[in-house]
C-alpha positions in Angstrom: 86.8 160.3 126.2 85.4 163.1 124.2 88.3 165.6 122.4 89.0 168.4 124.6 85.8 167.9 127.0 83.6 168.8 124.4 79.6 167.6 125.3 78.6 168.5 121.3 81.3 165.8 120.2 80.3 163.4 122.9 76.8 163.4 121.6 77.8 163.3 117.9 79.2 160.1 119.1 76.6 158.2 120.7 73.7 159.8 117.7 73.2 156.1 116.9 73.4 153.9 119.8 70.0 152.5 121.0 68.9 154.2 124.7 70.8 151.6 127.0 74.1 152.1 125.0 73.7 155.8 125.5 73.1 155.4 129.0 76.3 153.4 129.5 78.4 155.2 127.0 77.3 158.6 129.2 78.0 156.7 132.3 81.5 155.1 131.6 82.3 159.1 130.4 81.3 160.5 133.6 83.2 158.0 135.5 86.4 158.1 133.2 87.1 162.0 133.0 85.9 162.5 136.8 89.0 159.9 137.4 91.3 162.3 135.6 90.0 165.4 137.6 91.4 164.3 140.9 94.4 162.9 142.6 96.3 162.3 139.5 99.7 163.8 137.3 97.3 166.1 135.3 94.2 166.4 137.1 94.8 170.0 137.6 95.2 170.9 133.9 92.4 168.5 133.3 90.0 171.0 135.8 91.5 174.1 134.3 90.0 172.4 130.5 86.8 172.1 131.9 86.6 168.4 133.1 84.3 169.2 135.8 82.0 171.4 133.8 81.9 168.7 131.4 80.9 165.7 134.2 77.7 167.6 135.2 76.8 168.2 131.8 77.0 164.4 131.4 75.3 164.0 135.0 72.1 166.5 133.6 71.9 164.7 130.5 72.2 160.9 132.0 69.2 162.5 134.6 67.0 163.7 131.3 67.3 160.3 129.4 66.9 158.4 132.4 63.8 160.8 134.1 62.6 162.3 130.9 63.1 165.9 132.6 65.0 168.5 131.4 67.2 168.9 134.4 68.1 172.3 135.8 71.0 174.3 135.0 70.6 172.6 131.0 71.2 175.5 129.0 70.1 176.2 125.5 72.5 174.3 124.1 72.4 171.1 126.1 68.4 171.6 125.8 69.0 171.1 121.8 71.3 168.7 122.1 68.6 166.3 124.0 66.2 167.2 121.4 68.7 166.2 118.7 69.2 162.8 120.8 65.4 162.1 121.1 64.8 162.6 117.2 67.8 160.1 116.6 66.1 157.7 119.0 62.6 158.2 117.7 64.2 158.0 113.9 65.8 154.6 114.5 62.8 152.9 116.1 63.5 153.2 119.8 61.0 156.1 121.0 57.6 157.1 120.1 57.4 160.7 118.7 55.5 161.9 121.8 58.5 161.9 123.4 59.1 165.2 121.9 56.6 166.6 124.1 58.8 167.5 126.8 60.6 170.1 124.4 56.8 171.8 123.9 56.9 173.4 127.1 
């Protein structure tokens, strides 16, 4: 799970993982840290550092990679962030570079 919730470090870490190992690696994430959120010793202090926050963020980014729409409630951030994800996937062979189009907008 990313250090303290933090969807700048979870990106860092998938940077070079082809598209299907980000889509699992943001999946699996999602799933982990929303089982630490509830019913658990620690779920509470878990929420209070921003687990849930950090679930949609993963949730709006899973929905851009997998609909090639930036999602709503993305902020400026998470917007460069996606870029940053498309270069690395364009870089390593994956994507064409029109799929920076969707940043034009």
């Amino acid at each position: 799970m990313s250090k303290q919730f933090s969807f700048p470090h979870f990106i860092e870490s998938i940077i070079n993982k082809n598209y299907y190992e980000m889509i699992d690696c943001a999946e699996t994430e999602a799933q982990a840290t929303e089982s630490i959120s509830y019913g658990i010793k620690g779920s509470v202090k878990n929420r209070e550092a921003g687990s849930p926050q950090y679930v949609q963020k993963l949730k709006r980014f899973l929905f851009f990679l997998k609909h090639n729409t930036i999602p709503t409630g993305a902020d400026v951030l998470d917007v460069s962030l996606y870029k940053k994800v498309i270069d690395a996937l364009i870089k390593n062979g994956y994507f064409e570079k029109s799929a920076l189009d969707i940043f034009k907008k």
